[in-house]
C-alpha positions in Angstrom: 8.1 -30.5 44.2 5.8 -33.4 45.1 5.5 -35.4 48.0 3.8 -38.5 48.5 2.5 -39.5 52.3 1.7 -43.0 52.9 -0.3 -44.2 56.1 -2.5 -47.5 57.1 -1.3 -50.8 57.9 -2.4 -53.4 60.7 -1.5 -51.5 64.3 -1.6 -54.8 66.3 -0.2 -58.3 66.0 -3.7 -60.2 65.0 -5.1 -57.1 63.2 -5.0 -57.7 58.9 -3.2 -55.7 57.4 -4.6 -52.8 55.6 -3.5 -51.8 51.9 -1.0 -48.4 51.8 -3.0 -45.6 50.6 -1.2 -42.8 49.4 -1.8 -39.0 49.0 -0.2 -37.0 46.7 0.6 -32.8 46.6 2.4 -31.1 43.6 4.0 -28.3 43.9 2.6 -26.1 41.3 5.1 -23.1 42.0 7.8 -23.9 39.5 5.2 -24.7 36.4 3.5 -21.1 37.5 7.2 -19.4 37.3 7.7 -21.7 33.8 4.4 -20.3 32.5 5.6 -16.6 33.3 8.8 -16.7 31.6 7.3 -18.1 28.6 4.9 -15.3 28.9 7.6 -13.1 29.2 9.4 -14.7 26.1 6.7 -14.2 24.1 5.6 -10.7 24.6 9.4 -9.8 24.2 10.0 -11.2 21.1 6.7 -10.9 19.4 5.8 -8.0 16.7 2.6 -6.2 17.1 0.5 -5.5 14.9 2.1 -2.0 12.8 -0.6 0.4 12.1 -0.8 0.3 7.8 -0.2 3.5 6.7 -0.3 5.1 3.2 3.2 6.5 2.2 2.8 9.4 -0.7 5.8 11.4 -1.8 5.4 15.2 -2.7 8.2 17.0 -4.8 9.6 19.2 -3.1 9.6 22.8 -4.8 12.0 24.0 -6.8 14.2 27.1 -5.1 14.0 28.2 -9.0 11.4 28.3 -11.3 14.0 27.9 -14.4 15.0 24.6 -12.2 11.0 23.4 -12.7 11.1 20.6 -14.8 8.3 20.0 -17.5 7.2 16.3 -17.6 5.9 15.5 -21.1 5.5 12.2 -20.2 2.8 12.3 -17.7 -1.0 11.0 -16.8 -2.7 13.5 -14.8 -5.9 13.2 -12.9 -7.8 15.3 -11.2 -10.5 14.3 -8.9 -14.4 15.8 -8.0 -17.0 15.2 -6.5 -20.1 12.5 -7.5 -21.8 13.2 -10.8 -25.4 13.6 -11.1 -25.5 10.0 -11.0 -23.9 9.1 -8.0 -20.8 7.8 -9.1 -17.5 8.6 -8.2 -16.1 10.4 -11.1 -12.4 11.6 -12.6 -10.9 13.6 -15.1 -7.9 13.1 -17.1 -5.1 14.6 -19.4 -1.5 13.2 -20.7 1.3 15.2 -21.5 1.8 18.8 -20.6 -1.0 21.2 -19.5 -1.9 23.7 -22.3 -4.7 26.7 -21.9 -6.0 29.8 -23.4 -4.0 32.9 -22.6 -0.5 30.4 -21.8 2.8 30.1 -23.3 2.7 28.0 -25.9 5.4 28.6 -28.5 5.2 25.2 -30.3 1.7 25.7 -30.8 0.6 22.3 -29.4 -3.5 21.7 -29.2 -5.2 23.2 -25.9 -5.6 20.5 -23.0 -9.2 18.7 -23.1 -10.2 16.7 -20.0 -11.4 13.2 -20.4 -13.9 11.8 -17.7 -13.5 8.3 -16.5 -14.2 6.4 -13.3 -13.2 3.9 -10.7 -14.7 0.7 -12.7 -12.1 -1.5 -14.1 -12.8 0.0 -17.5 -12.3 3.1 -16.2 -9.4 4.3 -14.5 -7.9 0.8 -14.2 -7.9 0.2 -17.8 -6.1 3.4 -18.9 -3.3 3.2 -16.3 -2.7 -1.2 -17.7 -2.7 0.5 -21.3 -0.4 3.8 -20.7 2.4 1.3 -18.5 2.2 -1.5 -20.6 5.9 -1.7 -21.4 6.4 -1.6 -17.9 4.2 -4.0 -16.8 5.5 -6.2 -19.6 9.6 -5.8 -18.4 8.5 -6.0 -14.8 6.5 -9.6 -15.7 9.0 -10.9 -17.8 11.8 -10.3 -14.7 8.7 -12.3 -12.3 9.3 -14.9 -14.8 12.8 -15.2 -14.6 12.5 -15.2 -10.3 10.1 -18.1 -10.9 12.7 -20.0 -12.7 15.0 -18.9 -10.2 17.0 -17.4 -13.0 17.6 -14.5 -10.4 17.6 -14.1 -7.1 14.7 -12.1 -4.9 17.3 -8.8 -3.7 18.2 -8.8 -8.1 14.7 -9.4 -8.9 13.4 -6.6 -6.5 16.4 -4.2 -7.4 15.7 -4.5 -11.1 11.7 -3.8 -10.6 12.0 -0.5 -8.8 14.7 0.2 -12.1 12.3 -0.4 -14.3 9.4 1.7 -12.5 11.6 4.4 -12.4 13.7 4.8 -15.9 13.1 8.0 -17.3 10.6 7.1 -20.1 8.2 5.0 -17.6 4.7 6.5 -16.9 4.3 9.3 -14.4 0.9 10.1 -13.0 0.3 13.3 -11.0 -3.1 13.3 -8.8 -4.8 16.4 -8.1 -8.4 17.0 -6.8 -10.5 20.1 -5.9 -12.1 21.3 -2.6 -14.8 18.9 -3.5 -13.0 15.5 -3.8 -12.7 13.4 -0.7 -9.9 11.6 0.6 -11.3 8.0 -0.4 -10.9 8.4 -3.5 -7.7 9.7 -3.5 -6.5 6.3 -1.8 -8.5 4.5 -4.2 -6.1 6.2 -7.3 -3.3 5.6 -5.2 -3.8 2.0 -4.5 -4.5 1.4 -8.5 -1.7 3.1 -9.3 0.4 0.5 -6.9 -1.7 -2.5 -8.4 -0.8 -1.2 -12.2 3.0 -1.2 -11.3 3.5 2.9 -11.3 6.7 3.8 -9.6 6.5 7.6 -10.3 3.4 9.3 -8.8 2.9 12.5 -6.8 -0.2 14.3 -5.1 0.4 18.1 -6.3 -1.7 21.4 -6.5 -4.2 21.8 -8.7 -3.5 24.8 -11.1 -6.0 27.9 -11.7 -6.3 27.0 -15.1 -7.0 23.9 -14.8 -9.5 24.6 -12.2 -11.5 27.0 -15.0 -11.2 23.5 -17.5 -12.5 21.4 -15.3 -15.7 23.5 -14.1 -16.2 24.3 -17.8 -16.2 20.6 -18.5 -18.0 19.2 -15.7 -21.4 21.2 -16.3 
């Protein structure tokens, strides 16, 4: 790998003797092969980068509309476009859709829309105050993991339970031809921030279409 040559020295018999001087080569051909299979190492083993990606389930359609299934307890939103203010603007309705001219054997009130916004009084706010007991069970289990009272796969197990039990909060989010995709991520990544398990992107009904123009002049 290296060699050393070493020359000099008196040639005669009343010549001085000079000092050895030597000269040194390394090889640099195994550090070079060293550096490659580290290379090589590296790039094999590594994870790149994954591309983020938003994952949003859709319910798939009932083969039966006696099959549909009326969820009472729901948040729905339905997204525009800018007010005459600039602002990114929603509108908003819990429980079940009820208009003019639909069934509505109990008699229950007509559906009103509410208008909020993206602030964090706005559509922030609503979605802490409608999951509270949610949020509540799923920071009272994030204290017992801190204690290590329970361990992170129980901890975990328990939290998507509790986003999912039948009387937690679902949200359905809806837009016209006029809303734009940002804002639908926006909802979406509030709704992950305010602990919603149960959310869906769905069609926006004809009725509700006719409430929201009437309310939105």
């Amino acid at each position: 790998m290296a060699e050393v040559n070493t020359g000099g020295g008196g040639g005669g018999k009343h010549e001085k003797k000079r000092a050895k001087k030597s000269s040194t080569r390394i090889d640099m051909t195994p550090m070079v092969d060293l550096a490659f299979l580290l290379l090589t190492f590296f790039v094999l083993t590594s994870t790149f980068a994954k591309p983020k990606t938003l994952e949003i389930n859709y319910p798939a359609d009932p083969k039966d509309e006696k099959d549909r299934i009326k969820v009472t307890n729901a948040l729905t939103f339905i997204l525009t476009e800018k007010d005459k203010d600039g602002k990114e603007q929603a509108y908003y309705y819990y429980g079940e859709f009820f208009a003019e001219g639909m069934e509505n054997k109990e008699g229950k009130p007509l559906t009103k829309l509410t208008k909020t916004d993206f602030s964090s009084e706005g559509l922030h706010k609503i979605l802490l105050d409608r999951n509270a007991p949610t949020i509540k069970n799923i920071n009272d289990l994030a204290e017992k993991f801190k204690k290590k009272e329970i361990a992170d796969t129980t901890f975990k197990r328990l939290v998507r339970r509790e986003k999912g039990i039948a009387s937690a909060l679902t949200v359905l989010v809806k837009s016209d031809d006029k809303a734009v995709y940002k804002n639908v991520i926006d909802l979406i990544d509030e709704l992950n921030i305010c602990n919603i398990g149960k959310y869906a992107v769905v069609d926006l009904g004809a009725k509700e279409l006719e409430l929201l123009k009437s309310t939105a002049k």
